[in-house]
N, CA, C and O atoms as a Tinker XYZ file with bonds, in Angstrom:
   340  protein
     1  N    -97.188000   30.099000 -135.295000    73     2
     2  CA   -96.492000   30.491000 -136.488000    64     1     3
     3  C    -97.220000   29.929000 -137.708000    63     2     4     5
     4  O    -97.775000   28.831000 -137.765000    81     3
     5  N    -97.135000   30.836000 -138.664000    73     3     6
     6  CA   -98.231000   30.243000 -140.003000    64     5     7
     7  C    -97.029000   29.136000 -140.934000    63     6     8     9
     8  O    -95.840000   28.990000 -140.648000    81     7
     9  N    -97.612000   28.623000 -141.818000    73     7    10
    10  CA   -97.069000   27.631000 -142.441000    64     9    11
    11  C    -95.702000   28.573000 -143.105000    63    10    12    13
    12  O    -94.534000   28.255000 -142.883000    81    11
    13  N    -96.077000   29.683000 -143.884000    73    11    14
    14  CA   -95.317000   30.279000 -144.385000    64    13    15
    15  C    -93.973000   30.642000 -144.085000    63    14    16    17
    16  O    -92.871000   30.491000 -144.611000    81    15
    17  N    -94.644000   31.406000 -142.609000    73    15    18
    18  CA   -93.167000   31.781000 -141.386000    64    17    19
    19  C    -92.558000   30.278000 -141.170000    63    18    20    21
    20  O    -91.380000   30.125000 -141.494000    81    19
    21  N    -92.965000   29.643000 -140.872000    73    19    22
    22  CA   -92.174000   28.055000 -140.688000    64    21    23
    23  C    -91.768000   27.561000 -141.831000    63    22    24    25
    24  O    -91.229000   26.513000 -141.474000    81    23
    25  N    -91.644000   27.642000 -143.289000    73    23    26
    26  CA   -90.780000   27.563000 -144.247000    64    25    27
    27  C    -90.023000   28.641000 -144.754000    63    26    28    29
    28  O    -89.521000   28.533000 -145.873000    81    27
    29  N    -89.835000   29.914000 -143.924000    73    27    30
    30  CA   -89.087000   31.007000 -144.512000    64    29    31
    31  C    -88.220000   30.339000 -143.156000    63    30    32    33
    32  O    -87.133000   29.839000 -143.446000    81    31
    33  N    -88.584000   30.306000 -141.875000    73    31    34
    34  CA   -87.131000   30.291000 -140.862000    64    33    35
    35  C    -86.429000   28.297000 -141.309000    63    34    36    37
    36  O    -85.303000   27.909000 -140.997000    81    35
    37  N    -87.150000   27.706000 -141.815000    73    35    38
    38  CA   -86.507000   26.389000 -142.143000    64    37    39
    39  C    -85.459000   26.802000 -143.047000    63    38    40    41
    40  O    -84.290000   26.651000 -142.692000    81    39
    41  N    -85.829000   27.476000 -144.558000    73    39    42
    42  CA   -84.975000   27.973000 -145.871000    64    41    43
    43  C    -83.707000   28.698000 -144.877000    63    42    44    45
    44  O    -82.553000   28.410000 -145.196000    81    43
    45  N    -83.894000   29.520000 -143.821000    73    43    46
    46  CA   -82.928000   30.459000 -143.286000    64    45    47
    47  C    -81.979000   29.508000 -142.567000    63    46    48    49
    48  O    -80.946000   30.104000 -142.261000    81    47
    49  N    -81.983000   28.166000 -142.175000    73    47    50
    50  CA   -81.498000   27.487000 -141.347000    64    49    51
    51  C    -81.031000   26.938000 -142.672000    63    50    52    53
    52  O    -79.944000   27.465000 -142.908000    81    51
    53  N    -81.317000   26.248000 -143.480000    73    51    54
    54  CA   -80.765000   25.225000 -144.593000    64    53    55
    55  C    -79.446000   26.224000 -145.642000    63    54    56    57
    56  O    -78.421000   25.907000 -146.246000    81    55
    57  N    -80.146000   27.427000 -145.419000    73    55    58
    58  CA   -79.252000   28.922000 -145.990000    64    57    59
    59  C    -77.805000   28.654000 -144.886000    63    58    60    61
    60  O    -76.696000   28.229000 -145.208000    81    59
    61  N    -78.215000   29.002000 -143.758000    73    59    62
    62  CA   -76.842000   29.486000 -142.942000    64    61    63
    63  C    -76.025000   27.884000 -142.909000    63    62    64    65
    64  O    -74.795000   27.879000 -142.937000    81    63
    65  N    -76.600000   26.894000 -142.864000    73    63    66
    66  CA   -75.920000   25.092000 -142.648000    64    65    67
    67  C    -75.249000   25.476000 -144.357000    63    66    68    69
    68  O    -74.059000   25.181000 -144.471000    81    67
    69  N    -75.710000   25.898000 -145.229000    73    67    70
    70  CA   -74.883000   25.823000 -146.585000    64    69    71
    71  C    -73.808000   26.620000 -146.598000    63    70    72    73
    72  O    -72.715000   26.200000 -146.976000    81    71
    73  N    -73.974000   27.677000 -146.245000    73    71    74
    74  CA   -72.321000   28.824000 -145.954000    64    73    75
    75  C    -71.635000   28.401000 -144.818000    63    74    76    77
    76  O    -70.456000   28.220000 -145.122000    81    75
    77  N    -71.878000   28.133000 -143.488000    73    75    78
    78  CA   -70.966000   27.320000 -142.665000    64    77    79
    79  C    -70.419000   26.027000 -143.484000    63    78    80    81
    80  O    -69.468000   25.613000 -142.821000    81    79
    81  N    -70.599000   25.179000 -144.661000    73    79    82
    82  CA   -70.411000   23.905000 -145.377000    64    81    83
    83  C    -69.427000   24.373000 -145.865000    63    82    84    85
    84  O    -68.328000   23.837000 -145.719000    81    83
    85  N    -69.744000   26.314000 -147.078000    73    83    86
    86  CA   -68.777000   26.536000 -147.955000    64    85    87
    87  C    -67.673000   26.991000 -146.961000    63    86    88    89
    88  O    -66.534000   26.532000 -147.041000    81    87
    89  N    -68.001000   27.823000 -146.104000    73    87    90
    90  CA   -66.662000   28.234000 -145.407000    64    89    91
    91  C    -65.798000   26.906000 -145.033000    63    90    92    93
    92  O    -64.644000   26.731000 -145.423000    81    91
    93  N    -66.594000   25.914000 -144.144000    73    91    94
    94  CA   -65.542000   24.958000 -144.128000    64    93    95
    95  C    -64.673000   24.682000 -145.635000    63    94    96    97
    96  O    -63.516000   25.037000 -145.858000    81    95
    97  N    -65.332000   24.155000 -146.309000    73    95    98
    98  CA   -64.685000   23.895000 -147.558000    64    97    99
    99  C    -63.391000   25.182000 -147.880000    63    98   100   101
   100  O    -62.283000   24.844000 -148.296000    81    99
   101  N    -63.613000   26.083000 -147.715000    73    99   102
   102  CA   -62.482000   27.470000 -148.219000    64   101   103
   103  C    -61.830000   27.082000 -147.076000    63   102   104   105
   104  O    -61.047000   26.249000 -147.533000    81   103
   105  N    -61.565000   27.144000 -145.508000    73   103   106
   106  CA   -60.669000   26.706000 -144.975000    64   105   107
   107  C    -59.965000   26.058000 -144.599000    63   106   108   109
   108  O    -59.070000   26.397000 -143.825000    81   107
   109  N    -60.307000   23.959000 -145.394000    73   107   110
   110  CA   -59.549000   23.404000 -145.944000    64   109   111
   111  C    -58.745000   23.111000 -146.851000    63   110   112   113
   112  O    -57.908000   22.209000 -146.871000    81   111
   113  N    -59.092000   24.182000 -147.924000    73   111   114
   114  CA   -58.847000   24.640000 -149.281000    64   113   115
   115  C    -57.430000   25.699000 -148.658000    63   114   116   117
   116  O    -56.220000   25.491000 -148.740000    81   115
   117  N    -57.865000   26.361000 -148.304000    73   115   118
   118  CA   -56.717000   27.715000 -147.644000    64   117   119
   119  C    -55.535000   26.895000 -146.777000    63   118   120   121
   120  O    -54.473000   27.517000 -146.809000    81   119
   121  N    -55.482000   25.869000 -146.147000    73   119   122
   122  CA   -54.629000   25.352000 -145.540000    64   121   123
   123  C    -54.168000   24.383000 -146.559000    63   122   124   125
   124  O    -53.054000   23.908000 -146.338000    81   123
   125  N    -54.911000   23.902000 -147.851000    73   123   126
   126  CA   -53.637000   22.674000 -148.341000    64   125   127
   127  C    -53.215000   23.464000 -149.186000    63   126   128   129
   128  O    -52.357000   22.876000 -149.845000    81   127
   129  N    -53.407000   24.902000 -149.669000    73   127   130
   130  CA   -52.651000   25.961000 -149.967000    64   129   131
   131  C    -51.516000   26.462000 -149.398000    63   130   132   133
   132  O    -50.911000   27.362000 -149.981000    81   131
   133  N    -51.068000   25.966000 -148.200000    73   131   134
   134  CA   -50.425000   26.489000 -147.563000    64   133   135
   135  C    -49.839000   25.809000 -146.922000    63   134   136   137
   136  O    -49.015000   26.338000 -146.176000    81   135
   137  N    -49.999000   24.157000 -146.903000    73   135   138
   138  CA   -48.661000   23.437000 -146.468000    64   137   139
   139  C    -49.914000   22.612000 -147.454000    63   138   140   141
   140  O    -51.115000   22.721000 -147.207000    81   139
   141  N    -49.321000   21.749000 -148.648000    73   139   142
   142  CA   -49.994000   20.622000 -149.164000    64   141   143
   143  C    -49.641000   18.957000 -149.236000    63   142   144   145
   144  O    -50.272000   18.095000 -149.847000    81   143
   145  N    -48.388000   18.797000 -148.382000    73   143   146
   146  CA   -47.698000   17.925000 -147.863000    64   145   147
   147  C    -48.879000   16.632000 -147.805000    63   146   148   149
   148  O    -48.898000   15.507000 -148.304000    81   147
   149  N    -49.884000   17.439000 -146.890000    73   147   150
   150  CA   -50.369000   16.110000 -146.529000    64   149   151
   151  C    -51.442000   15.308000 -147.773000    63   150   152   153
   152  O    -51.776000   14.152000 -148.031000    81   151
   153  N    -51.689000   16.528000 -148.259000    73   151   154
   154  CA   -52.357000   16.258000 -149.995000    64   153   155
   155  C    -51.958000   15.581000 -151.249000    63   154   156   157
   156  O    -52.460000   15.190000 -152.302000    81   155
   157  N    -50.498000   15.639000 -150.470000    73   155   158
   158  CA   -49.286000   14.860000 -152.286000    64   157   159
   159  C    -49.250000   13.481000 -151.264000    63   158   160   161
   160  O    -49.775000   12.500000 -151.789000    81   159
   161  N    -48.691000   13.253000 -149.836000    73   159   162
   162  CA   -49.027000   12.443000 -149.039000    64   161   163
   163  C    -49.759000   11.595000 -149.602000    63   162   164   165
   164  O    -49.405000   10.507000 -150.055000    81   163
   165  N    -51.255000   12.255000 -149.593000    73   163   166
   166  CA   -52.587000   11.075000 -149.789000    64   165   167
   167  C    -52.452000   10.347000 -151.116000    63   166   168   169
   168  O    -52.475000    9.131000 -151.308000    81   167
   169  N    -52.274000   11.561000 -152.193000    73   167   170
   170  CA   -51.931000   11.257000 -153.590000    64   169   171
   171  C    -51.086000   10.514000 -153.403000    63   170   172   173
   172  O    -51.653000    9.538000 -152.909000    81   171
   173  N    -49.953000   10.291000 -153.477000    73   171   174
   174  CA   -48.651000    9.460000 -153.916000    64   173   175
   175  C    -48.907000    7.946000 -153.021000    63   174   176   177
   176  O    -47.944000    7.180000 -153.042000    81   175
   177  N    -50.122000    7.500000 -152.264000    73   175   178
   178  CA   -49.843000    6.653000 -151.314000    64   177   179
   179  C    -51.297000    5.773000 -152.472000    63   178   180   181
   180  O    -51.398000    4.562000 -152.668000    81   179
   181  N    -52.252000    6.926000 -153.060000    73   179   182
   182  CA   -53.075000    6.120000 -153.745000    64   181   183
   183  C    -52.472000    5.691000 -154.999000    63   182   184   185
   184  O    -52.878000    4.588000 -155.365000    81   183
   185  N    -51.289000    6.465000 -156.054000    73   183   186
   186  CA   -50.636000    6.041000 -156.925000    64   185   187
   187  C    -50.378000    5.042000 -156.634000    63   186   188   189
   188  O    -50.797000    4.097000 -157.303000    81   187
   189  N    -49.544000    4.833000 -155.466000    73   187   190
   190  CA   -48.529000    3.708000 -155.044000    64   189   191
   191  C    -49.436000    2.142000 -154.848000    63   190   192   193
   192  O    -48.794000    1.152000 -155.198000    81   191
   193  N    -50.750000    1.911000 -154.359000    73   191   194
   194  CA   -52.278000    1.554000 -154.246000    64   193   195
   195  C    -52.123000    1.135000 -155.832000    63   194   196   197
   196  O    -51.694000    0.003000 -156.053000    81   195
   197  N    -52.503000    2.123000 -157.127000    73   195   198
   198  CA   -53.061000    1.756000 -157.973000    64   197   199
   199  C    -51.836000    1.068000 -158.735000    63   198   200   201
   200  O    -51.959000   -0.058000 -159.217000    81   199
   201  N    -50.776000    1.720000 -158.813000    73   199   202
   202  CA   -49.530000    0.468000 -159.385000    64   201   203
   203  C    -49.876000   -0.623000 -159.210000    63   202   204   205
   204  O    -50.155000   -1.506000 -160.022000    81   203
   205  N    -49.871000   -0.608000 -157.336000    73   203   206
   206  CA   -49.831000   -2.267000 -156.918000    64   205   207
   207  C    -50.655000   -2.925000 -157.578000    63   206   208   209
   208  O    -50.271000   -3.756000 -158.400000    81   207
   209  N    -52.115000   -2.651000 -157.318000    73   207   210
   210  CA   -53.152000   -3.619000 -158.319000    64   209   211
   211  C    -53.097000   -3.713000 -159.303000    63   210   212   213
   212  O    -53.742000   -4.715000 -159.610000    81   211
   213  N    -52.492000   -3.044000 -160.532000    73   211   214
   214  CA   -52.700000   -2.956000 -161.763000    64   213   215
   215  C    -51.218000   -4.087000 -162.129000    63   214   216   217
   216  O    -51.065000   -4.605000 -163.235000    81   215
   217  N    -50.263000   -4.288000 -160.961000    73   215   218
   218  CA   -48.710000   -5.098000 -161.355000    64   217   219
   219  C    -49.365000   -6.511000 -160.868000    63   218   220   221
   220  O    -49.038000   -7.507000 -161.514000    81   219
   221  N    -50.482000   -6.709000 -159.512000    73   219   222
   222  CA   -50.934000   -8.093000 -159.450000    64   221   223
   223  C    -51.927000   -8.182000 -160.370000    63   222   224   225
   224  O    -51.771000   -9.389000 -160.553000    81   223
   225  N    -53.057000   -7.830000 -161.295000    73   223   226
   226  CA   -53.192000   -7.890000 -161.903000    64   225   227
   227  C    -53.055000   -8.700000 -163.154000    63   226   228   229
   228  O    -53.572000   -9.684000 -163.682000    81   227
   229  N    -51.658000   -7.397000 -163.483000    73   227   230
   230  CA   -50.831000   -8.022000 -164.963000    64   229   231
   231  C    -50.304000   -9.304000 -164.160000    63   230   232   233
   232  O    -50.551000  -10.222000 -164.942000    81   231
   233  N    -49.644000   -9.926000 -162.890000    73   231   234
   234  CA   -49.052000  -11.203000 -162.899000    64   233   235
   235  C    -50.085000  -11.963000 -162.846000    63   234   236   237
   236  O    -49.953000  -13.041000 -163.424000    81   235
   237  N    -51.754000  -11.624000 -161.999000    73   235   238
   238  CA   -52.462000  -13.067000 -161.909000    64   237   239
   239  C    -53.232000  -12.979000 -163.569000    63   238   240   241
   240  O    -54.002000  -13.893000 -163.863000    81   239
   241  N    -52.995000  -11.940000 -164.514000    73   239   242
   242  CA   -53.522000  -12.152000 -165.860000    64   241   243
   243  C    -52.341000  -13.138000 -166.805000    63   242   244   245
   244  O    -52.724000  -13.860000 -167.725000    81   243
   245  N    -51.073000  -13.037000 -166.453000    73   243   246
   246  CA   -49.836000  -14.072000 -167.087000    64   245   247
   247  C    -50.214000  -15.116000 -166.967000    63   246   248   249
   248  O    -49.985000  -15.876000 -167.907000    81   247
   249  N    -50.999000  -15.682000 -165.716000    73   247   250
   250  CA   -51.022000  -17.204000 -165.403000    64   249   251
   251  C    -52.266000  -17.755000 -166.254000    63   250   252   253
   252  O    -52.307000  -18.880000 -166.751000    81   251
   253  N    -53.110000  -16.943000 -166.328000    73   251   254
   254  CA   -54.290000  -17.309000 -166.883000    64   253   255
   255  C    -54.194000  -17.067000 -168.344000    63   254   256   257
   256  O    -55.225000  -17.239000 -168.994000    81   255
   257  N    -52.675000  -16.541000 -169.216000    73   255   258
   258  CA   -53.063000  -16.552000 -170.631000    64   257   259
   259  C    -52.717000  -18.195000 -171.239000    63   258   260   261
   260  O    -52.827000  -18.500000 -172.427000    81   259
   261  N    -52.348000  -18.999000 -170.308000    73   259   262
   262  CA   -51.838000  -20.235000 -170.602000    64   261   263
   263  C    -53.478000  -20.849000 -170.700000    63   262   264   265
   264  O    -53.815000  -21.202000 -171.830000    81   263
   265  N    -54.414000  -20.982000 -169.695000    73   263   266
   266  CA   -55.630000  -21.570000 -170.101000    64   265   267
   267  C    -56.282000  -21.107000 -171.269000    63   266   268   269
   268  O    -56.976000  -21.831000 -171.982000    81   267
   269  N    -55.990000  -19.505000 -171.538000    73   267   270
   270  CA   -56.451000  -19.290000 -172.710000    64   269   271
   271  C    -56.135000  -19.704000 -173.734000    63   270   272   273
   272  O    -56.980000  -20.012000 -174.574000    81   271
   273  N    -55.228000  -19.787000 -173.881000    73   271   274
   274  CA   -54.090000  -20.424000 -175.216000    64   273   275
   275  C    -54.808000  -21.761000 -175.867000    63   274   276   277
   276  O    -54.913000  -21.916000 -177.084000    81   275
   277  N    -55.343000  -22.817000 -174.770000    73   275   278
   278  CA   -55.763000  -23.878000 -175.048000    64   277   279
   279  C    -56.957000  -23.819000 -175.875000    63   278   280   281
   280  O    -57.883000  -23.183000 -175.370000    81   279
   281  N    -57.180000  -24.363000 -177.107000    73   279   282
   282  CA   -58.447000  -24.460000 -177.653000    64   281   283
   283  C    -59.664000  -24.774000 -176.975000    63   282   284   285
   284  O    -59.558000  -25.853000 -176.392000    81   283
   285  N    -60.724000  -24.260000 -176.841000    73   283   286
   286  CA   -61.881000  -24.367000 -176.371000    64   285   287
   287  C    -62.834000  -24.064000 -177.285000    63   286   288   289
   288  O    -62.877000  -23.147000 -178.105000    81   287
   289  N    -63.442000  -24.768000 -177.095000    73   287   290
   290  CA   -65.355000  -25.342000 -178.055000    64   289   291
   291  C    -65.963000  -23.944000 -178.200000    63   290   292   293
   292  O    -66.169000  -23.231000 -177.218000    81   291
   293  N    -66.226000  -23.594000 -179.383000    73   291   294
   294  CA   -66.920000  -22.276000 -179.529000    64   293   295
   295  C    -68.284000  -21.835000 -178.421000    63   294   296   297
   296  O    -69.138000  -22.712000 -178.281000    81   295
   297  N    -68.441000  -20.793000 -177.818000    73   295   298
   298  CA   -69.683000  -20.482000 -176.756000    64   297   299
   299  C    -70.629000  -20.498000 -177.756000    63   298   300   301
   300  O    -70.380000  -20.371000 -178.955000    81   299
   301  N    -71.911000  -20.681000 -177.173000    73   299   302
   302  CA   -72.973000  -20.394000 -177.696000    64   301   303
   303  C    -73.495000  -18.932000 -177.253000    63   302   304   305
   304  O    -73.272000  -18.305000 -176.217000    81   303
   305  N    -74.263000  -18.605000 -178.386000    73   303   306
   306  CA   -74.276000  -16.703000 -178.083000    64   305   307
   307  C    -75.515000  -16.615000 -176.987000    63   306   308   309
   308  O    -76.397000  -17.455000 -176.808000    81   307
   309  N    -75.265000  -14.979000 -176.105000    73   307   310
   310  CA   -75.370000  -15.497000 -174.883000    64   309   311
   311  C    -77.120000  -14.885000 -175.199000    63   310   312   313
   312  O    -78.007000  -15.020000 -174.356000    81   311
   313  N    -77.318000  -14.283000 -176.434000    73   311   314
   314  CA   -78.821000  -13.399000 -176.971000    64   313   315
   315  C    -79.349000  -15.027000 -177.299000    63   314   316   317
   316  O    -78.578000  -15.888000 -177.725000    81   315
   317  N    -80.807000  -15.266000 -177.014000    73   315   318
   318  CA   -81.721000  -15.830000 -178.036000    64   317   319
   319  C    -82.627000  -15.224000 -178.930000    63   318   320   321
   320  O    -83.716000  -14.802000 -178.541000    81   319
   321  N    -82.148000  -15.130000 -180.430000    73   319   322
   322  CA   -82.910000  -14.402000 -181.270000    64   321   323
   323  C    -84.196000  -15.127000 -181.491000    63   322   324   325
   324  O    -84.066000  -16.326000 -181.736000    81   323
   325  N    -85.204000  -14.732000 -181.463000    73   323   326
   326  CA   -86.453000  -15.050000 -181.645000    64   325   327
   327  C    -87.241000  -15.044000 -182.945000    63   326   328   329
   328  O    -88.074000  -14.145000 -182.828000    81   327
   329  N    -87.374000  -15.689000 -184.242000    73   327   330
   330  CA   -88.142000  -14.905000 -184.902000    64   329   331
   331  C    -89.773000  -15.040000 -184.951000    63   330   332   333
   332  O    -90.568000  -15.973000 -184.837000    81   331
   333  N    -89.872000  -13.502000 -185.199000    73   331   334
   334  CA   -91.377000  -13.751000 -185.392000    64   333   335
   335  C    -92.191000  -13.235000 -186.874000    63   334   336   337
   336  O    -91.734000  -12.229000 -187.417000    81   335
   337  N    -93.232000  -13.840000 -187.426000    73   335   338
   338  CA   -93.727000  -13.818000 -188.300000    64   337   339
   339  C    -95.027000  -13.032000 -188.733000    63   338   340
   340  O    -95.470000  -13.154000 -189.875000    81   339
């Protein structure tokens, strides 16, 4: 087989693996169309996920506004400006 024929039947294989990909994709698409239960499921369980972290969060950020509160020694800036002449 010439180089050519062996990159036209490779393209034809990488062709048909891409429409077997989209069809999958349309017939997972077509079923959470059609019962989406398990889709609000996933959703409402990652809401429920991002509350949580964002409520420990806000409580382990309460404990730490008390160290902030305390005066502390100005930082030194974290750039060294250089000049040059």
């Amino acid at each position: 087989m010439s180089d050519m024929q062996d990159a036209v039947t490779h393209l034809q294989a990488a062709a048909r693996e891409m429409v077997a990909a989209a069809r999958a994709v349309l017939d997972i698409t077509d079923e959470l169309i059609e019962n989406p239960a398990p889709l609000l499921a996933a959703l409402a369980g990652m809401a429920a996920a991002g509350r949580a972290a964002v409520q420990h969060e806000r409580s382990a950020g309460a404990d730490d506004d008390d160290e902030e509160a305390a005066p502390t020694a100005p930082r030194r800036p974290r750039v060294q400006h250089i000049r040059v002449s």
